[in-house]
TITORRO-358562 format. One record per residue (C-alpha): x, y, z. Coordinates in steps of 0.2 Angstrom, whole numbers, padded with zeros to 4 digits, always signed. Layout:
<rs>
XYZ ...
</rs>
This chain:
<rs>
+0033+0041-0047 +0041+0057-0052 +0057+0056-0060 +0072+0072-0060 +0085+0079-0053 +0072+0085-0037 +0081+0074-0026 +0098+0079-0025 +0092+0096-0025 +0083+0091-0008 +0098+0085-0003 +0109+0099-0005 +0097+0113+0003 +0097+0099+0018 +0116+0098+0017 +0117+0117+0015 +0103+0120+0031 +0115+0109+0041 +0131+0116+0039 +0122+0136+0041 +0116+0128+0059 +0133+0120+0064 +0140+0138+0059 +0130+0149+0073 +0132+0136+0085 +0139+0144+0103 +0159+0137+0107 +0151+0121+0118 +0143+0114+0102 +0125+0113+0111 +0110+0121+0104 +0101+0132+0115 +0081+0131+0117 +0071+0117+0123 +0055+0118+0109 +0054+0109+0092 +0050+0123+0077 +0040+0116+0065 +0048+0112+0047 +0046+0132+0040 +0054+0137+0057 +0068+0125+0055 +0069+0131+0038 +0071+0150+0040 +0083+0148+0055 +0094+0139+0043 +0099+0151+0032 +0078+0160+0021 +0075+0152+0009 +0084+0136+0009 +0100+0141+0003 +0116+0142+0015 +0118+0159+0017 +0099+0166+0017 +0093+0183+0015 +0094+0184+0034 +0106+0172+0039 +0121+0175+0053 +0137+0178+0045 +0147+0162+0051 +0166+0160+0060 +0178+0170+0055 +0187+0161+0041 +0171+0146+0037 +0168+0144+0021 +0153+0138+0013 +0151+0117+0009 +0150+0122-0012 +0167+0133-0009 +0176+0120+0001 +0173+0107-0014 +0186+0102-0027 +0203+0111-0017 +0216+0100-0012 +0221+0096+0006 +0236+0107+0011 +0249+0095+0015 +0255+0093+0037 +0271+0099+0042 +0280+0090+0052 +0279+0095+0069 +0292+0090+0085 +0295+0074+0092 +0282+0071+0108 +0288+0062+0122 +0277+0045+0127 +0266+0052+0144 +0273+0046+0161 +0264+0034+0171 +0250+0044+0181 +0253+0041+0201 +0239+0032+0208 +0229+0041+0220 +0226+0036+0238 +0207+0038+0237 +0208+0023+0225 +0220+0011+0232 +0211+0014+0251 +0201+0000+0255 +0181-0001+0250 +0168+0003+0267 +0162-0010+0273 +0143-0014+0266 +0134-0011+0283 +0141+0009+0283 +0135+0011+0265 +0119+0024+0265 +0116+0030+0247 +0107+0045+0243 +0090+0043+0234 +0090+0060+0225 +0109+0059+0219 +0108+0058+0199 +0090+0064+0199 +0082+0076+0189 +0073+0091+0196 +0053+0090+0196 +0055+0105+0183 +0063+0096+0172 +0050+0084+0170 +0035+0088+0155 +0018+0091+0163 +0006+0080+0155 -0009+0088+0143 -0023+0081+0134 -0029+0084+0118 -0042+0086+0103 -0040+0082+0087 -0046+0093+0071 -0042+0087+0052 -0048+0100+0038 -0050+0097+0021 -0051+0079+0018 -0071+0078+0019 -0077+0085+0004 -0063+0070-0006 -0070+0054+0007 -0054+0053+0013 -0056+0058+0034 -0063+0040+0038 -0046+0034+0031 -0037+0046+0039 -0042+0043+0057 -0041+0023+0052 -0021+0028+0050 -0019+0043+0062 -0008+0042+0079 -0017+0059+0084 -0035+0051+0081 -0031+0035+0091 -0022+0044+0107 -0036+0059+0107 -0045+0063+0125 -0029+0055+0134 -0013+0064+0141 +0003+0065+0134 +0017+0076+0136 +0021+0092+0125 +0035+0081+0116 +0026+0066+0111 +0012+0078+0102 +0023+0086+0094 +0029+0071+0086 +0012+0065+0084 +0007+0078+0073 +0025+0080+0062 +0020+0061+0059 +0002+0065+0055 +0007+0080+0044 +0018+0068+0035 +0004+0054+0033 -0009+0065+0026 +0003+0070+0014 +0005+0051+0010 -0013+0048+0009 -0017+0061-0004 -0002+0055-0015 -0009+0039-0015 -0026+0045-0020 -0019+0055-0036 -0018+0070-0027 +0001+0072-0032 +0001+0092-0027 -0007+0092-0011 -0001+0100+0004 -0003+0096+0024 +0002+0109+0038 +0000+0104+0056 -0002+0112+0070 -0006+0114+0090 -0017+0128+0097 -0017+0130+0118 -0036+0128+0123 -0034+0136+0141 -0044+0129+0154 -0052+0132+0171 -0040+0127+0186 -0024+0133+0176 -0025+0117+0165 -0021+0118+0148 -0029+0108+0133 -0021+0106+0116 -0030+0106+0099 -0021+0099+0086 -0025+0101+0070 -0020+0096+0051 -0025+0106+0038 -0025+0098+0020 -0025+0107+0005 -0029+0092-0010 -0026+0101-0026 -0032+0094-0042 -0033+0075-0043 -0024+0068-0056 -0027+0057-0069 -0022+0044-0080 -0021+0049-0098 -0012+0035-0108 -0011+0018-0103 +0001+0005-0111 +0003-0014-0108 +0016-0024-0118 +0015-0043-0110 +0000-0046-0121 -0003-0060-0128 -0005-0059-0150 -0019-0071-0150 -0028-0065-0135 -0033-0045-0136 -0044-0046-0124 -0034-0046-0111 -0029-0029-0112 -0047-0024-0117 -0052-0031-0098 -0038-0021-0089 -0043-0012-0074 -0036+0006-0077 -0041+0015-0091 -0040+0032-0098 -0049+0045-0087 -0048+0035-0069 -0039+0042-0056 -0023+0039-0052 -0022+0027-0036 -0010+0016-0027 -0021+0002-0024 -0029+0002-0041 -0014+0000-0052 -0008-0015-0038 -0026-0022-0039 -0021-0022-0058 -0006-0028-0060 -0012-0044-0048 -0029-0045-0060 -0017-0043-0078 -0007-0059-0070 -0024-0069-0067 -0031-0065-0083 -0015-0069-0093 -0014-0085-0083 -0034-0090-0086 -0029-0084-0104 -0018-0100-0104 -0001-0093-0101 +0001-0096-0083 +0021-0092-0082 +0019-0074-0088 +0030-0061-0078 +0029-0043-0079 +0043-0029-0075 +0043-0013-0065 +0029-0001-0070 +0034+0017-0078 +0023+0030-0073 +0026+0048-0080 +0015+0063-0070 +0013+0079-0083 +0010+0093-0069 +0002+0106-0081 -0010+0095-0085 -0012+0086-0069 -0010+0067-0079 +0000+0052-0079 +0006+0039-0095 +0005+0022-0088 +0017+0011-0095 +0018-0012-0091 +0031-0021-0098 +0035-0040-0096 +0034-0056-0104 +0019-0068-0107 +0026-0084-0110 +0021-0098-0121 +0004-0105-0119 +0000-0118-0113 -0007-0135-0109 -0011-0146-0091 -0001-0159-0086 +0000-0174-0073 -0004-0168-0054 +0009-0173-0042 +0009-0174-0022 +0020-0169-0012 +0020-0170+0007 +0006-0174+0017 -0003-0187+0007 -0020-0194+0013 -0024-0202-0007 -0013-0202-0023 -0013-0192-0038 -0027-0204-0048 -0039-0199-0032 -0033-0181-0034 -0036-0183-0054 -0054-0187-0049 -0055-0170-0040 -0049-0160-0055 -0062-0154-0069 -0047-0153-0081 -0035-0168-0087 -0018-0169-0095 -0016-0162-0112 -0034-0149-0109 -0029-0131-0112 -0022-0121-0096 -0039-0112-0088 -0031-0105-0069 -0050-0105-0063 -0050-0125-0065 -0035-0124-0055 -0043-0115-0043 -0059-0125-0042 -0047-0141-0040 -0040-0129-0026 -0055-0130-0015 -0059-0148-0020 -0043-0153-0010 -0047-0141+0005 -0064-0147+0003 -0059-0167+0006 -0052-0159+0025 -0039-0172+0026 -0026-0160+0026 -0020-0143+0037 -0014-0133+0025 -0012-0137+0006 -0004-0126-0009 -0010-0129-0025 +0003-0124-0039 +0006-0123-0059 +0026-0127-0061 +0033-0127-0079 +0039-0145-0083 +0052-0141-0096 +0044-0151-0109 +0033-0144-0124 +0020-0150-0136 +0024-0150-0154 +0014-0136-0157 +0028-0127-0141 +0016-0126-0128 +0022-0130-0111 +0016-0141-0100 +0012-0135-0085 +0014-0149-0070 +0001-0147-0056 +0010-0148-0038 +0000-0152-0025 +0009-0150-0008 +0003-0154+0009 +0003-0152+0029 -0003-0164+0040 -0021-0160+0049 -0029-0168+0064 -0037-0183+0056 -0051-0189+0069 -0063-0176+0077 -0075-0177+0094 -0090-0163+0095 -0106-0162+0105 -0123-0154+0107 -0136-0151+0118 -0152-0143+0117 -0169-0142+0124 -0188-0143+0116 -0206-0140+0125 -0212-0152+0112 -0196-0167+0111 -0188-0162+0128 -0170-0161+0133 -0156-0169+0119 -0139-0172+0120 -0128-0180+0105 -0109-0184+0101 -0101-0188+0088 -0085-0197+0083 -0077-0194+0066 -0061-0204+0058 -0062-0193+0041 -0050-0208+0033 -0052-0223+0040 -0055-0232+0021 -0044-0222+0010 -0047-0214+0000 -0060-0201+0008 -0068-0214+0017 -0073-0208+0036 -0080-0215+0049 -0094-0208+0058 -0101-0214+0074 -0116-0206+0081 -0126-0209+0099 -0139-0198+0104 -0147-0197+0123 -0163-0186+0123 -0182-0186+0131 -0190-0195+0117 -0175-0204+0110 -0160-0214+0112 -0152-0218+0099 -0132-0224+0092 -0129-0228+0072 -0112-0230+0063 -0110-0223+0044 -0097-0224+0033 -0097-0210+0020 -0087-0211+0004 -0086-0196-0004 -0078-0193-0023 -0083-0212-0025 -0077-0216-0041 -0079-0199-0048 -0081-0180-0041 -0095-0175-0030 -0104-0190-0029 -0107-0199-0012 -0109-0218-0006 -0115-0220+0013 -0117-0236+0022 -0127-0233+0038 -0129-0247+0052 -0140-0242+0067 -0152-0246+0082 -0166-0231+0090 -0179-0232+0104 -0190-0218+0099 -0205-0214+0112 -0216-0199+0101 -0233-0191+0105 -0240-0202+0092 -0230-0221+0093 -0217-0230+0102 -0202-0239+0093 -0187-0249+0095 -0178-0250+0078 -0163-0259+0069 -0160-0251+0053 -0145-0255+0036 -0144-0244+0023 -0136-0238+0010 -0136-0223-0002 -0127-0217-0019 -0130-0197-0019 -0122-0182-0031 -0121-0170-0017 -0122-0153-0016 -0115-0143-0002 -0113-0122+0005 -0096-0123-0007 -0100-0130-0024 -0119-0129-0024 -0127-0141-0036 -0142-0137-0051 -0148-0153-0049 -0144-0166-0035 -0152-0184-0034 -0150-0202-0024 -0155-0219-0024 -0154-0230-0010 -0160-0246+0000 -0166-0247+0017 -0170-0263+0026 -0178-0259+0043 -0186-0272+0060 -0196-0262+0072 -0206-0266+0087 -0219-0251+0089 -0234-0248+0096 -0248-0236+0089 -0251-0222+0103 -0267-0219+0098 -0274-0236+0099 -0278-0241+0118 -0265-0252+0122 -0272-0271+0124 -0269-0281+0140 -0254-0294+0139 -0260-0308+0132 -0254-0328+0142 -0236-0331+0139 -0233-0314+0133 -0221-0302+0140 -0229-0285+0145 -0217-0275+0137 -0226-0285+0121 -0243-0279+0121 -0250-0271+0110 -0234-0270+0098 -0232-0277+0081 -0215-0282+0074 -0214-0275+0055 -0200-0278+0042 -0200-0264+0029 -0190-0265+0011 -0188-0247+0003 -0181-0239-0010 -0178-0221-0006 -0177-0209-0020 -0175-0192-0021 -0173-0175-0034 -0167-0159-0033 -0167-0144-0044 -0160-0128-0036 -0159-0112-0042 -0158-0102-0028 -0140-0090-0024 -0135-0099-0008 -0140-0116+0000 -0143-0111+0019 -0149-0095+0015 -0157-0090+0000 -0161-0072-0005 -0169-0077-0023 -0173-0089-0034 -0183-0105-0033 -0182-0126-0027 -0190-0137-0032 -0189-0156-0025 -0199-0174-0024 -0193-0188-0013 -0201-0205-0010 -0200-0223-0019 -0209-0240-0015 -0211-0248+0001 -0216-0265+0006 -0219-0270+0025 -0225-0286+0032 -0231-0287+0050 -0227-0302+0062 -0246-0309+0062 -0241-0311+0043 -0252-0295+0036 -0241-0289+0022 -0245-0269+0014 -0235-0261-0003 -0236-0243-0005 -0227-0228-0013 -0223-0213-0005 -0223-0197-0015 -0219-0178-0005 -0216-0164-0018 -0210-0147-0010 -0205-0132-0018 -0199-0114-0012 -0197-0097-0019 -0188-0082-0013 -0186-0064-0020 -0177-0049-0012 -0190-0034-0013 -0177-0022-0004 -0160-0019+0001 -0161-0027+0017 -0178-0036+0014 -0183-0055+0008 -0198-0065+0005 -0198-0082+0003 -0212-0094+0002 -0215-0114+0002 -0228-0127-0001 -0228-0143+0002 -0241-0159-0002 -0237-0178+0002 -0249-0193+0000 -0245-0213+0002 -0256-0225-0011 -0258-0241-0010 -0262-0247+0009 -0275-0242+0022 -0269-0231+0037 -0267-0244+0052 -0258-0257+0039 -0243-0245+0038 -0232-0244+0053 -0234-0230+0063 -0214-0225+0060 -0218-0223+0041 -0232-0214+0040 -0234-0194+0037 -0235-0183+0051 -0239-0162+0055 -0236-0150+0066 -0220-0144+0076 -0203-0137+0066 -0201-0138+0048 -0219-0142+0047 -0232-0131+0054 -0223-0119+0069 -0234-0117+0086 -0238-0132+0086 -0234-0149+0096 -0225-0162+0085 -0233-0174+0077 -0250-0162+0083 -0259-0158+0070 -0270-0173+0061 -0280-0188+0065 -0281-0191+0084 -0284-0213+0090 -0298-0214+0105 -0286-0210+0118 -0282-0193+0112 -0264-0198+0102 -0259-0194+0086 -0262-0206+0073 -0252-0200+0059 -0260-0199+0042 -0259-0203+0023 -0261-0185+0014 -0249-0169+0021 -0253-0151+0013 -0244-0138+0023 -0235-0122+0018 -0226-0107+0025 -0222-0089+0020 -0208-0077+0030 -0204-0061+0028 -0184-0060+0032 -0176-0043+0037 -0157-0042+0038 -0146-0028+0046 -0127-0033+0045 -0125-0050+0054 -0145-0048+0062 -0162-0053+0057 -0178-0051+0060 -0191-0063+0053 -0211-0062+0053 -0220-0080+0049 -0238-0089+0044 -0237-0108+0046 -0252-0116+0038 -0256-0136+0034 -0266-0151+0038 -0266-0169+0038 -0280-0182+0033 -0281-0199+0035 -0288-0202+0016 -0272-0203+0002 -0276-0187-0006 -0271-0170+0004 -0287-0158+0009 -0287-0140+0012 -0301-0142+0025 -0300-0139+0042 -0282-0133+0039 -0274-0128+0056 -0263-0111+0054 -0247-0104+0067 -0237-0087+0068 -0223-0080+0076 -0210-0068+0076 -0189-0076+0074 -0174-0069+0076 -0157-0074+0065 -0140-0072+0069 -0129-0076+0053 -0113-0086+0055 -0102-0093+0042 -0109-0111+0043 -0128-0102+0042 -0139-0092+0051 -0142-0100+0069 -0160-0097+0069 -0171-0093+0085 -0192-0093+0081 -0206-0093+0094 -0223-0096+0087 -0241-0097+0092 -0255-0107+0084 -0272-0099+0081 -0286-0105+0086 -0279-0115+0100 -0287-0132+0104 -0285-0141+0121 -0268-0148+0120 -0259-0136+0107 -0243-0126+0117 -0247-0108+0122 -0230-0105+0116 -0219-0115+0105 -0198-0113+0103 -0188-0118+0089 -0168-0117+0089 -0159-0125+0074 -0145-0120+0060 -0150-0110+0042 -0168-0104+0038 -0184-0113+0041 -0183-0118+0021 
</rs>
């Protein structure tokens, strides 16, 4: 950063050190001594103080003269000498026109063109001391960059250490410049650490001397727009900051990102000028460049791969032709297209068009070019419950089978309890950003502690999704569902097959349900899978009607409201509460199918308990199911880097009247442990209940993705 004549003053003592070097050189040219003298040795045996005769210095040849004396004279011309003869053929000898031995006489010598064992360096081991750079934060750095830090404790030779720490020496010095501190100093060196057994140890050590830290004092820009002032307002160095490296590049990347959001996306700046005053231990800062004209979007074009066209990419875009240029809506419509994951890789681009508005903004052409990615995708799972047994499910996934954004999921699942294999289409962006249309086909037999099922389902759902990437305020979706099931209530003995009917018949009803799912969502928590503060809240339900095959018919509504709150008390600590009440109107308890009525206990519910274990119990010990569900949860989550720890109270009940009661409320605890990934925290929790009845689990296991809530 420091501009004068310093250089080819460097360059001359160098020259100058060379030449007074060559000069006291023995007649055979070579150097004597086998030891490498640091750069102040070097130095005073070339000639003091840096000059080519030092204070010191060996006279040289007889008749040398200095480099500075030889410059600028004229070259004497040659004489012409006499007339040399062109040499005569050399006779060959007879050693080399007598014929080679033969290979089975040949016996080489294994120590011809050897060294000797004393020529080879004795290996040494080391430790490594840096001084100095404590006190200004910069050791940790240090070691981070060193070749002395990384190779410490194991041997080397004498040679490589020395270049080790000449390295180092030279580092430290680069680190400090980078940091502002423009006049510090490093000196390394090596101390012998004798040891027992005739070893020798080495300590190496660099010394750093920081000086003062310098700092800007005047800081320029010149590619600012007229209209916008801010912008320089909002740059990152200002008077009275240190001078650093990788702040002044941090700004220059940041100016380019603010002129771009300022609407001038095709701004350029030069080469930076940085003046360092030495008395006063500042620097003068000084940008040039050119912000261009302003200006305005215009059409989106795809290049490359190309899973939809530009009017589906038009969708994905929060900005349309003729808007003013905003780069953090070309940014957004950046992970809008990674988001679709139809592509491998994707660069998302503002390239000038050439045209202008009438008011001589230009419009800047959004280029949109794509690399294939693997289109369909296979994964599995398998787990295990104490309450639901062993699981296993694969799924198969065409991500654009309907274009555009039109995948193909199929899902079967082989478990304890279940078996189960449903197709869903999802269209997500349909019609218009974010929102999602699902069409679901699918077929379950379901055997749970309190009902059996076999089940055909359609149904079909229009949602404005929120996801971990653009997490929504407020979410919603409407649906329809049309469902057949053949169950039977557990907890109702099962009757005797009745004449002409199959046994696999009795005691099960055949029921047709009609609903119309609904659900809201207002979020205002910081992260979707785990929150740290904030607060949800959420209702779901809608009208149901379901007829039985003996022609009973039952209409209901289904109502659950939840809410959650979560606030971080400490650094590392969170608390996070929820609460829950449900209730459906309008039918008696036996009248609704078993499959759709409210059930307690297990995960998500109330933890250390069975599922489906908590509530109204049939004459043969079964669950029942119920009409009114109040149950709530509070955790206390504690977080050390990608850890946690988490200490629960579960607590709920379930009646069999529509309207929830406190009483008799049936309460679990239990400790968890959380290991946070990118996709969530993969959540371990092992809970008991209190008060244990005959029946409840001594010890219930839950293992799933993100928090309990």
């Amino acid at each position: 950063m420091r501009a004068g004549g310093r250089g080819r003053l460097a360059a001359r003592i160098a020259g100058a050190a060379a030449w007074a070097a060559a000069a006291s050189l023995p007649a055979g040219g070579a150097a004597a001594g086998g030891g490498i003298a640091s750069p102040p040795e070097a130095a005073a045996e070339a000639g003091g103080q840096g000059t080519p005769q030092g204070k010191d210095a060996p006279p040289g040849p007889a008749g040398a003269e200095s480099p500075d004396a030889l410059l600028g004279q004229p070259l004497a011309p040659l004489a012409p000498g006499p007339p040399v003869p062109p040499p005569e053929p050399a006779a060959p000898e007879a050693a080399v026109l007598a014929p080679l031995p033969p290979l089975e006489g040949f016996a080489p010598d294994p120590a011809a063109g050897l060294a000797t064992a004393g020529e080879v360096e004795a290996a040494i081991s080391y430790e490594v001391a840096v001084l100095g750079l404590a006190d200004i934060g910069l050791e940790r750095t240090w070691k981070s960059l060193s070749r002395l830090w990384r190779g410490r404790g194991r041997e080397t030779t004498p040679t490589e250490l020395a270049n080790r720490v000449r390295g180092d020496t030279q580092m430290t010095e680069r680190l400090l410049q980078s940091e502002g501190y423009f006049a510090g100093r490093a000196e390394g060196r090596v101390l012998a650490l004798p040891e027992a057994g005739g070893r020798t140890r080495a300590r190496a050590e660099i010394a750093a001397t920081p000086g003062p830290r310098y700092t800007w004092a005047e800081i320029a820009l010149e590619p600012v727009p007229e209209d916008r002032p801010e912008v320089a307002a909002r740059f990152l160095l200002s008077p009275g900051m240190p001078i650093r490296a990788a702040d002044v590049e941090e700004a220059e990347g940041a100016h380019l990102l603010a002129l771009a959001e300022a609407g001038h996306p095709f701004a350029s700046i030069g080469a930076r000028d940085v003046v360092l005053d030495d008395a006063s231990a500042t620097g003068t800062y000084y940008l040039a460049g050119d912000p261009g004209p302003r200006a305005v979007f215009g059409p989106i074009r795809m290049t490359g791969h190309r899973p939809f066209g530009a009017d589906h990419a038009a969708r994905l875009a929060r900005f349309r032709p003729g808007d003013p240029y905003a780069a953090r809506l070309v940014d957004d419509f950046r992970r809008a297209v990674i988001a679709t994951q139809l592509f491998g890789g994707v660069t998302v681009s503002a390239v000038d068009s050439g045209a202008r508005t009438a008011a001589g903004e230009a419009v800047a052409e959004i280029r949109v070019d794509g690399q294939p990615g693997p289109r369909r995708r296979t994964l599995a799972q398998l787990g295990y419950s104490p309450g639901e047994g062993f699981r296993a499910e694969i799924v198969w996934l065409d991500r654009n089978l309907w274009p555009p954004e039109g995948a193909l999921q199929l899902r079967g699942v082989a478990g304890t309890e279940e078996q189960s294999a449903r197709a869903e289409i999802v269209k997500r962006n349909f019609r218009r950003r974010d929102r999602r249309l699902g069409l679901l086909a699918g077929a379950a037999n379901e055997s749970r502690p309190a009902f059996d099922a076999q089940t055909l389902t359609l149904a079909a759902t229009l949602a404005y999704e929120t996801t971990p990437l653009w997490q929504k305020r407020l979410g919603w979706s409407v649906g329809a569902e049309l469902v057949g099931s053949l169950e039977r209530d557990a907890g109702i003995p099962r009757r005797p097959a009745q004449p002409g009917e199959a046994p696999r018949r009795a005691g099960r009803q055949f029921f047709t349900v009609a609903a119309l799912p609904l659900s809201l969502l207002w979020d205002m928590t910081d992260d979707l899978l785990d929150p740290t503060r904030g607060f949800r809240l959420g209702v779901r339900g809608g009208p149901e009607v379901s007829r039985r095959e003996d022609g009973a018919s039952a209409a209901y509504l289904r109502l659950i409201a939840e809410g959650s709150l979560y606030r971080a008390v400490a650094e590392r600590l969170v608390l996070a509460a929820r609460a829950r009440a449900g209730t459906l109107v309008g039918a008696d308890l036996l009248s609704i199918a078993p499959t759709r009525r409210l059930y307690a206990g297990g995960g998500g519910s109330v933890r250390g308990y069975a599922f489906q274990g908590i509530g109204p119990v049939g004459s043969v010990g079964r669950p029942l199911g119920g009409r009114g569900l109040v149950d709530g949860s509070v955790e206390a989550r504690y977080r050390v880097r990608d850890f946690g720890i988490v200490g629960f109270l579960d607590a709920g009940q379930l009646v069999a009247d529509s309207a929830p009661s406190l009483a008799g409320l049936r309460a679990g605890y239990g400790l968890g442990l959380r290991y946070f990934t990118g996709l969530g925290p993969f959540r371990v929790d092992v809970a008991r209940p209190f008060a244990r009845r005959p029946g409840d689990p001594q010890v219930a296991l839950y293992i799933s993705i993100g928090q309990a809530f």
